[in-house]
Phi, psi and omega in degrees: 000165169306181182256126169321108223225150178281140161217135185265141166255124176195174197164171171286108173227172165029044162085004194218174163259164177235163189219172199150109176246114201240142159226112154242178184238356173274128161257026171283299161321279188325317176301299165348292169320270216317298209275313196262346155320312161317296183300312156312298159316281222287326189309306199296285199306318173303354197260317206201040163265131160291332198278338182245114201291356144238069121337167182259316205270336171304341184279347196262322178302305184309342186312354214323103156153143200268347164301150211263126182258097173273194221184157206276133136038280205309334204260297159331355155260292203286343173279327172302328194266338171294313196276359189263319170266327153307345173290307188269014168240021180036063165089327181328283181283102188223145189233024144258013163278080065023282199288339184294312182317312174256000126323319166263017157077023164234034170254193189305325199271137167258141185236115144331306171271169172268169174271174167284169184322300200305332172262354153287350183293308177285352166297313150005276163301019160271319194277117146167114208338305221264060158271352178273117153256152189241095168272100202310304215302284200309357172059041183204140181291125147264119180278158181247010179213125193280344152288007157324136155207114186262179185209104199268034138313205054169356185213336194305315181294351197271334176315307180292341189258334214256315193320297199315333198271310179322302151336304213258284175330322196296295209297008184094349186261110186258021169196112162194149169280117168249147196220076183259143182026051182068040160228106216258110176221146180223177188206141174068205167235181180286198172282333188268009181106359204249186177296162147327131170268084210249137179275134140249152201272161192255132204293163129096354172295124191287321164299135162305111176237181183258146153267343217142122204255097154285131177259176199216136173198137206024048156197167219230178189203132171195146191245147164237155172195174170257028184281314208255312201247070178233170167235152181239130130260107196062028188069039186262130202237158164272096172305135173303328174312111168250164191274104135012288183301312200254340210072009201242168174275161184265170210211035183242188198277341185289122185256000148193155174246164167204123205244146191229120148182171186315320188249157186265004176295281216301337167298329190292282197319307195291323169298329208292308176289346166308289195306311172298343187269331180086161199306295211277294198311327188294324178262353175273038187232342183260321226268273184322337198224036194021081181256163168267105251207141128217118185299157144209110185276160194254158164206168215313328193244030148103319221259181184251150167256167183240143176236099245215156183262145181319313199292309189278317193301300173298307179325284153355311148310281189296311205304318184278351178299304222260001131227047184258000000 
């Protein structure tokens, strides 16, 4: 066969852009590719945008009443993946912090002010996963407060990159790169044969520059950080990360997490809960449930320290062993 050359696909999604760098040598496939990527993402985002309010999930948040609501295949796999890194981050990762979310003015609703003590206190007892009940056979979500209202950033694009990849396997295309908004899932190699080479970027930079270049192959990668999505109030500034427990954006040193493991769901969900917990709980929480883990703390002289996981420090190791 020829020799197989990348072709990239991109465009605008879910409120964000995306990228896919494919190397096959059928072009018929790749036109396949090309025409159901799309379709996949807008399929997803019409599913699990907070922002289109007749979304399935906005219908499901609009639900007032604890009767069992049903909901497609996709949204039952994904609360399911949901409720597993809320188990194993004990609550760190929870998609009923929501109302905190448009409290704090990065939900659909723009808010100018932050909330008060007071509203963030009643809002509160709104928050907590397992107020979801989930029942894969009848295919339907429950609430246990009929004001539950959840919010699947913090897990969808990576949810949306694994769809894209499932896709991309049935046809057969064994080597390609995805990218939805810096959450990365891959197969195969690049053109030149080696592993994909994925940036993690370095904060607070007005240019995008790398911190650190991982390379990837079947496995996926995805960052969070409080660098790209915050509001500054009264010369304050908010991280979109709000803390679950407390309600509040978090107020510790970690300026971005970045996590390597198979599927881009659970790499998306497990950075978000990483950025909550902070550095020393985010890495002894990597340590315990052996994740490939990497950090980067702001510390006293402006600059970032790297914090690195055992599990990503061997991953690293080997990768760079294994292609010289």
């Amino acid at each position: 066969p020829a020799k197989a050359s990348s072709v990239i696909v991109e465009g605008p999604t879910m409120g964000t852009h995306f990228t896919v760098k494919l190397r096959h040598d059928d072009v018929k496939l790749i036109d396949t590719a090309n025409k159901r990527i799309p379709e996949i993402l807008n399929s997803i985002d019409a599913m699990m945008s907070t922002y289109k309010p007749d979304s399935e999930l906005s219908r499901f948040n609009q639900h007032q009443s604890t009767a069992p609501f049903k909901v497609s295949p996709e949204m039952i796999e994904i609360f399911q993946a949901a409720r597993e890194v809320s188990d194993a981050t004990n609550g760190a990762f929870d998609i009923t912090v929501g109302p905190m979310v448009n409290a704090w003015g990065f939900g659909p609703e723009k808010k100018t002010a932050p909330p008060t003590d007071a509203e963030i206190a009643a809002l509160l007892p709104r928050v907590g996963y397992k107020m979801i009940a989930v029942d894969t056979a009848a295919s339907t979500l429950r609430k246990e407060r009929p004001d539950v209202y959840c919010d699947l950033s913090g897990i969808a694009q990576g949810f949306a990159a694994d769809k894209v990849a499932a896709m991309l396997d049935g046809l057969g295309i064994a080597n390609y790169m995805i990218d939805i908004s810096g959450e990365f899932r891959t197969r195969g190699t690049n053109d030149s044969g080696q592993p994909w080479q994925i940036a993690i970027e370095r904060p607070d930079t007005p240019e995008r520059t790398a911190q650190l270049v991982v390379p990837l192959s079947n496995v996926s990668l995805a960052t969070s950080g409080d660098y790209r999505n915050y509001r500054e109030i009264d010369g304050k500034r908010f991280s979109h990360e709000i803390d679950p427990a407390t309600g509040r954006p978090i107020q510790h040193k970690l300026a971005s997490a970045s996590i390597v493991t198979e599927t881009c769901t659970l790499a998306d969900a497990y950075a978000t809960a990483l950025m909550v917990l902070g550095p020393e709980k985010g890495l002894a929480l990597a340590e315990q449930n052996h994740l490939a883990v990497y950090l980067l703390v702001r510390n006293a002289q402006g600059d970032f320290d790297e914090v690195q996981s055992t599990k990503f420090t061997e991953r690293m190791t080997w990768q760079a062993t294994s292609t010289h």
